[in-house]
KOLMI-966315 format. One line per field, with one value per residue: residue number from 1; residue in one letter; z, y, x of N, C-alpha, C in turn. Coordinates in nm, 2 decimals. Example, Ala and Ser with C-alpha at 12.3 -4.5 7.8 and 13.67 -1.06 7.14 Angstrom:
2
k	1, 2 $
r	A, S $
n_w	0.78, 0.71 $
n_v	-0.57, -0.22 $
n_u	1.32, 1.28 $
ca_w	0.78, 0.71 $
ca_v	-0.45, -0.11 $
ca_u	1.23, 1.37 $
c_w	0.78, 0.79 $
c_v	-0.33, 0.00 $
c_u	1.32, 1.29 $
END
This chain:
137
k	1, 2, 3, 4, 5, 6, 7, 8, 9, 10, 11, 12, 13, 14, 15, 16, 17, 18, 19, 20, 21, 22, 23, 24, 25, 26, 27, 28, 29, 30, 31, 32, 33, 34, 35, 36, 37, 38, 39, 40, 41, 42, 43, 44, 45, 46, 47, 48, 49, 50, 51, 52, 53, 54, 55, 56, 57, 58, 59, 60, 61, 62, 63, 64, 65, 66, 67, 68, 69, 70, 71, 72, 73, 74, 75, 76, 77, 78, 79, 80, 81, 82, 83, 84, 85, 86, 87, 88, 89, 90, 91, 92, 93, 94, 95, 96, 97, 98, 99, 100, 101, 102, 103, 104, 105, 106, 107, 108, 109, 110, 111, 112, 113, 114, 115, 116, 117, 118, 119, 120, 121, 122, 123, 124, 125, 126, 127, 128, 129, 130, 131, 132, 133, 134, 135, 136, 137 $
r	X, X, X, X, X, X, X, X, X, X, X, X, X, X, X, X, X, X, X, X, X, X, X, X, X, X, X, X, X, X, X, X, X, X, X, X, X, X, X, X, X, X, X, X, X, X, X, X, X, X, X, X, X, X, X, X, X, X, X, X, X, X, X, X, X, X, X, X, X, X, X, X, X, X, X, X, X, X, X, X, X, X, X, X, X, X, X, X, X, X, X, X, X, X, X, X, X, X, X, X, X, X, X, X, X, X, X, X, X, X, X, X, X, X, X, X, X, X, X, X, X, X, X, X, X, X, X, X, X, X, X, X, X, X, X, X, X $
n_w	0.00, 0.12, -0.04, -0.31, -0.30, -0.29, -0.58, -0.67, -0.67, -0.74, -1.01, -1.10, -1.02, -1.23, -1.44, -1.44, -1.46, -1.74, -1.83, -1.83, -1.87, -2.18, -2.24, -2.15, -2.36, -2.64, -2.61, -2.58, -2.82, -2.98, -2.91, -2.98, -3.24, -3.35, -3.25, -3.39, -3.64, -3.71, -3.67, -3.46, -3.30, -3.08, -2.99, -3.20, -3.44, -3.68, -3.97, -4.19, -4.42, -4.59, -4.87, -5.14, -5.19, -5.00, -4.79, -4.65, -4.57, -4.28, -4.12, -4.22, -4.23, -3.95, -3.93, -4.04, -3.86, -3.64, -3.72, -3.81, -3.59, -3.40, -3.52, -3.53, -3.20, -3.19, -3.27, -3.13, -2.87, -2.93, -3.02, -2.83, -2.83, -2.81, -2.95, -3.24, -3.10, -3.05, -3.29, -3.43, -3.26, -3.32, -3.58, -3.54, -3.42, -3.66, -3.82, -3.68, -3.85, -4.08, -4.12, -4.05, -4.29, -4.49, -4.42, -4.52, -4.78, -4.88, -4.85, -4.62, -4.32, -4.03, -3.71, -3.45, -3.24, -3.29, -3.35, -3.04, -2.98, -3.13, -3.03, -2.76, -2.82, -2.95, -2.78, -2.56, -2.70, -2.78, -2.45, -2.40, -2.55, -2.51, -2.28, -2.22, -2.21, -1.97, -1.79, -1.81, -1.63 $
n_v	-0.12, 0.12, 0.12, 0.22, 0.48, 0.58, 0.49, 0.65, 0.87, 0.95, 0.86, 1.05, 1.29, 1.26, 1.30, 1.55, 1.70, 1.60, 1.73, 2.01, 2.05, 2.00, 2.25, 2.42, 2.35, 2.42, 2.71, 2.81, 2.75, 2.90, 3.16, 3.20, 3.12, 3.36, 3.51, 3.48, 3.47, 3.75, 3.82, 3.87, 3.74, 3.54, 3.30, 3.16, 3.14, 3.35, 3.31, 3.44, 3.29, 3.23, 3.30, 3.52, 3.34, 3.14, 3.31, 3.33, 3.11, 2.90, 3.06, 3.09, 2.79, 2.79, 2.93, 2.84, 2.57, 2.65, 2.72, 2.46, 2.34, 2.46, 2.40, 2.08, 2.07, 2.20, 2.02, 1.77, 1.89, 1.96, 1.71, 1.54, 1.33, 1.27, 1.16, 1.21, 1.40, 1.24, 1.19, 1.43, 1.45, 1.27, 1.38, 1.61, 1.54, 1.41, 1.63, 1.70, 1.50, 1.62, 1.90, 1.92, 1.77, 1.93, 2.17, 2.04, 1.94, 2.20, 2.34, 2.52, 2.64, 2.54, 2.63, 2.49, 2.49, 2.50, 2.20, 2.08, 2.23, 2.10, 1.81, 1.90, 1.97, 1.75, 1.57, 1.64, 1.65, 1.33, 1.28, 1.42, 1.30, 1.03, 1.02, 0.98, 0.70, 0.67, 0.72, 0.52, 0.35 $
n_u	0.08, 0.22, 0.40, 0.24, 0.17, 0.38, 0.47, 0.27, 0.34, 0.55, 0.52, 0.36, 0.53, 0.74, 0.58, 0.50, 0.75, 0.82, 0.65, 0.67, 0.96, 0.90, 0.73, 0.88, 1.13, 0.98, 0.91, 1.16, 1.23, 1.10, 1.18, 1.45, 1.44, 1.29, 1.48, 1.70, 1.57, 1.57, 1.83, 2.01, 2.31, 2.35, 2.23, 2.35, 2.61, 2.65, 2.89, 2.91, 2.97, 2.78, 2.61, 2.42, 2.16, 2.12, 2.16, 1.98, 1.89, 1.89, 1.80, 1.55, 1.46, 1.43, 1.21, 1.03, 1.01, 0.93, 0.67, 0.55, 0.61, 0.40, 0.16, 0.18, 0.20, -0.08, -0.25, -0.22, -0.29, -0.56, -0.66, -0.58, -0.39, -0.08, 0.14, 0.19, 0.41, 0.62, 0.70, 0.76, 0.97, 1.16, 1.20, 1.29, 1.55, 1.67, 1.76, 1.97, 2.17, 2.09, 2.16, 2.42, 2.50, 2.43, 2.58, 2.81, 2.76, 2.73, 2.98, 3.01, 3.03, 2.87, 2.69, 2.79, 2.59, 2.37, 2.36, 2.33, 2.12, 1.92, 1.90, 1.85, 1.61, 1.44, 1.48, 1.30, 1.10, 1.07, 1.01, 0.81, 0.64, 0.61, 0.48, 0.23, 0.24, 0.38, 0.17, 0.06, 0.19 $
ca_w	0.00, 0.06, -0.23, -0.42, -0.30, -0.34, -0.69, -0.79, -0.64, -0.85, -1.16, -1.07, -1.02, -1.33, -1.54, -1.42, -1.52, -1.88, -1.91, -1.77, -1.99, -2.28, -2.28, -2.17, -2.49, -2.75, -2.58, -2.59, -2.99, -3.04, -2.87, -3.03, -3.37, -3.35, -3.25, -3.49, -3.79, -3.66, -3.72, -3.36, -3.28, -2.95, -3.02, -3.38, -3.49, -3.85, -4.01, -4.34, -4.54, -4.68, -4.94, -5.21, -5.19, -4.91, -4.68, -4.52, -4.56, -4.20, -4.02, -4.28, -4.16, -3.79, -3.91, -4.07, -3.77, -3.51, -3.79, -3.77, -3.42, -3.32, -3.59, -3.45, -3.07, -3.14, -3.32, -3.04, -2.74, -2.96, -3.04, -2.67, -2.87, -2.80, -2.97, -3.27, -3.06, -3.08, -3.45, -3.43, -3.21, -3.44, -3.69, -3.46, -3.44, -3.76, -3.83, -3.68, -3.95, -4.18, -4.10, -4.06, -4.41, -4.53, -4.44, -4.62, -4.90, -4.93, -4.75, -4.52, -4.15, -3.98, -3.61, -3.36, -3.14, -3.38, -3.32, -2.92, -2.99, -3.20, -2.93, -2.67, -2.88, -3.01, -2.67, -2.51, -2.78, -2.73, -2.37, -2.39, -2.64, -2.41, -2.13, -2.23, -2.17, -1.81, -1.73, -1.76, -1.55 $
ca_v	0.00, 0.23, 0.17, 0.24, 0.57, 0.65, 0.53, 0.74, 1.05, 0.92, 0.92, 1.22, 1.38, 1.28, 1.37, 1.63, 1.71, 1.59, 1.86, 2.16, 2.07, 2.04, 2.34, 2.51, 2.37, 2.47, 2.85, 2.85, 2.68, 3.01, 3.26, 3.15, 3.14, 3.51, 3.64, 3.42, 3.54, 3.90, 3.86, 3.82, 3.62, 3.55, 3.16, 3.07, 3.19, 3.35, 3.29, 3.54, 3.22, 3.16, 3.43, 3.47, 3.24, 3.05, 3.38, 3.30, 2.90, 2.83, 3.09, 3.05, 2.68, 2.81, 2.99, 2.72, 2.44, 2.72, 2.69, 2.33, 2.29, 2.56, 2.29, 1.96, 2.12, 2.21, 1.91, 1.69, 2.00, 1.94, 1.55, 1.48, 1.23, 1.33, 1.08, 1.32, 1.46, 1.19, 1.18, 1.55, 1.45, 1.20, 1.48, 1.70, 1.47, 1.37, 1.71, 1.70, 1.51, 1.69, 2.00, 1.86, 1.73, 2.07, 2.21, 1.91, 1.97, 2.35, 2.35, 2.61, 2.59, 2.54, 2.65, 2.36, 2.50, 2.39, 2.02, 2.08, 2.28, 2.02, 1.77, 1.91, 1.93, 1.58, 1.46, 1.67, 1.59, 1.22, 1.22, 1.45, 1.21, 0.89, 1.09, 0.83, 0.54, 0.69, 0.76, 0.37, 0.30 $
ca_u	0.00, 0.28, 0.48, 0.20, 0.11, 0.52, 0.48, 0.22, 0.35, 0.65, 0.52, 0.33, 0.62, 0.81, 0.51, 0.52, 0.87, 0.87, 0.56, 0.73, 1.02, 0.85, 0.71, 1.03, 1.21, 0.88, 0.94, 1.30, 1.22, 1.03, 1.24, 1.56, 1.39, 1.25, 1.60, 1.82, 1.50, 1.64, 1.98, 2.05, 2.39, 2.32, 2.28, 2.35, 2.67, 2.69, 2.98, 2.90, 3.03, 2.66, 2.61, 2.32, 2.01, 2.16, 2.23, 1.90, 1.84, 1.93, 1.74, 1.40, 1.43, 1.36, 1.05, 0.94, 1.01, 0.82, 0.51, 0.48, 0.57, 0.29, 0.08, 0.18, 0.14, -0.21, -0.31, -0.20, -0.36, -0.66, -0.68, -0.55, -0.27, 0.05, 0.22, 0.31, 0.52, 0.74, 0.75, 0.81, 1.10, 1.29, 1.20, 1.38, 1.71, 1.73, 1.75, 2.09, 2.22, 2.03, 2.21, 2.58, 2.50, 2.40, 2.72, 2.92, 2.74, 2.72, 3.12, 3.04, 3.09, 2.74, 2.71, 2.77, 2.51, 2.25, 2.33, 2.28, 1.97, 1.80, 1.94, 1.75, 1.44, 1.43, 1.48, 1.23, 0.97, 1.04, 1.00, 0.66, 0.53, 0.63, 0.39, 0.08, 0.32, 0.41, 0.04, -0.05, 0.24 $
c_w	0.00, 0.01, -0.34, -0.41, -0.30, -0.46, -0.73, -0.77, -0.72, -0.98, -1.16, -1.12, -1.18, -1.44, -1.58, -1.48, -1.66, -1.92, -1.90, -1.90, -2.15, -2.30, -2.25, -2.32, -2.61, -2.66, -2.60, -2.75, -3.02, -2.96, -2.97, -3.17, -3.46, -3.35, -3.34, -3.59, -3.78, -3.71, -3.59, -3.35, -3.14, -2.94, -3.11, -3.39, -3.64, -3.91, -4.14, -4.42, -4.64, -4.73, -5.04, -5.15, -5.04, -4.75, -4.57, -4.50, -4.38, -4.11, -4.09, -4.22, -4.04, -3.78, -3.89, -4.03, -3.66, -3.60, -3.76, -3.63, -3.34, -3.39, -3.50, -3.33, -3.07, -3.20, -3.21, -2.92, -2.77, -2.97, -2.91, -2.72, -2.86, -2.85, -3.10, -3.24, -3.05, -3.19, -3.47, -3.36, -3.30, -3.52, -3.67, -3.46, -3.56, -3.82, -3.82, -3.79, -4.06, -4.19, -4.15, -4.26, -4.54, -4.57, -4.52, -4.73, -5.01, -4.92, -4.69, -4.39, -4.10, -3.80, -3.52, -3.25, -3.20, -3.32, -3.15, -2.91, -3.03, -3.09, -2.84, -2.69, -2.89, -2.91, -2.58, -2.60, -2.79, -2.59, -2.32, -2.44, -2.59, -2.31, -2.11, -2.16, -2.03, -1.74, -1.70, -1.68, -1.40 $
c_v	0.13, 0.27, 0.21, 0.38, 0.66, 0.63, 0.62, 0.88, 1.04, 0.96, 1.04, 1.33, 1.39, 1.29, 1.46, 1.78, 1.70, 1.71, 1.97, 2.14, 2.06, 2.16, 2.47, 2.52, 2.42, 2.66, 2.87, 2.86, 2.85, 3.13, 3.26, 3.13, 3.26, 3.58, 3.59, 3.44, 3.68, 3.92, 3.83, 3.68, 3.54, 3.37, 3.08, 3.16, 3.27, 3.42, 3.31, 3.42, 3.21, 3.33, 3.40, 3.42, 3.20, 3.14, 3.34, 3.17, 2.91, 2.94, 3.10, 2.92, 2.69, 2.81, 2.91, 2.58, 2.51, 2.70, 2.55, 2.32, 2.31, 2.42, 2.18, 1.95, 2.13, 2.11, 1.81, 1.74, 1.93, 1.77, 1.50, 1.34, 1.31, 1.22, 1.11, 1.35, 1.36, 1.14, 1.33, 1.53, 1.39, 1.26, 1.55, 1.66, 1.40, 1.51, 1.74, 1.66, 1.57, 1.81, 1.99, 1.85, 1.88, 2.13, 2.14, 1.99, 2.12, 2.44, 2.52, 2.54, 2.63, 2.54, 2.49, 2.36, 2.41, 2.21, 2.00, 2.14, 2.19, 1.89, 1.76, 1.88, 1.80, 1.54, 1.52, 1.66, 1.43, 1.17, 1.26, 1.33, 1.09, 0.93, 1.01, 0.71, 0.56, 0.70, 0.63, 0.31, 0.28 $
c_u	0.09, 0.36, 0.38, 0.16, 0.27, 0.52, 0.42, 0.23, 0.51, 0.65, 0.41, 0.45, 0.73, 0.70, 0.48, 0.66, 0.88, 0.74, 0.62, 0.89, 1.03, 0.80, 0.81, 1.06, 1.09, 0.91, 1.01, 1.29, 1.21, 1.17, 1.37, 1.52, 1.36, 1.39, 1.68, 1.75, 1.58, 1.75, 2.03, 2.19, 2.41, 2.33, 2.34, 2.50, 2.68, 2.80, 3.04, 2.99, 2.91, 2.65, 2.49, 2.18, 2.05, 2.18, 2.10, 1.86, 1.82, 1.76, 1.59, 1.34, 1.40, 1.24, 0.98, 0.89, 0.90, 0.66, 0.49, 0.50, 0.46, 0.17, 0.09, 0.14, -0.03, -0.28, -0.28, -0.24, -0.51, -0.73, -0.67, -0.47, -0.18, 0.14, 0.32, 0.38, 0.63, 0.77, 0.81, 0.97, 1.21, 1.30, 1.36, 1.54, 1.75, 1.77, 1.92, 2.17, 2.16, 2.14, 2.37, 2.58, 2.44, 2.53, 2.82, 2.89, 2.78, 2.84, 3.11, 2.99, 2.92, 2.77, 2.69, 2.66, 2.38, 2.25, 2.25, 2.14, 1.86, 1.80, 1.82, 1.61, 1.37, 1.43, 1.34, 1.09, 0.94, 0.97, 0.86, 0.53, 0.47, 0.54, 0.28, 0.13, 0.36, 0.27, 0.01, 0.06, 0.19 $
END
């Protein structure tokens, strides 16, 4: 009886947790998207190697991950499935090589913060998504 009312203040508590840091990293997502659209160097380095068409690739890609995320978020607010979010996440970390592979290709130097940024995401959208699989614990 009272391991069970330690577990469920357990997973209480870590459900707790993977919600609050989900919605940390989706605010950070957005904050850090708006100032790196700006021009802002503050997290992203830029490294005036991308020139032309390409001078804004990296920071359009932000816009465009804050539009679906704000999507994916309210389709899973609204459906009450959160399981998107862990296709959004492996989105999120494939992303990494996505990126790396960007720079190969295009041979300019891509900020290393990016990989830890997407990192965080991808893991915090995995462990949101996993939130169902903690509830029937």
């Amino acid at each position: 009886m009272n391991n069970s009312i330690v577990s469920d203040k357990s997973v209480s508590f870590l459900r707790l947790i993977l919600a609050v840091n989900f919605n940390a990293a989706v605010i950070f997502m957005l904050i850090v998207s708006v100032l790196t659209a700006m021009g802002n160097p503050l997290f992203f380095d830029d490294y005036g190697d991308l020139y032309g068409p390409m001078d804004n690739n990296l920071r359009l890609m932000l816009i465009y991950l804050c539009v679906t995320e704000l999507g994916v978020y309210s389709f899973c607010r609204y459906s009450d499935n959160y399981r998107a979010m862990m296709v959004m996440g492996l989105f999120l970390l494939l992303l990494i090589i996505s990126i790396e592979f960007y720079g190969v290709i295009n041979e300019v130097a891509v900020d290393e913060n990016y990989r830890w940024f997407f990192l965080y995401l991808g893991l915090s959208h995995l462990a949101y998504g996993a939130l169902p699989t903690v509830n029937k614990v």
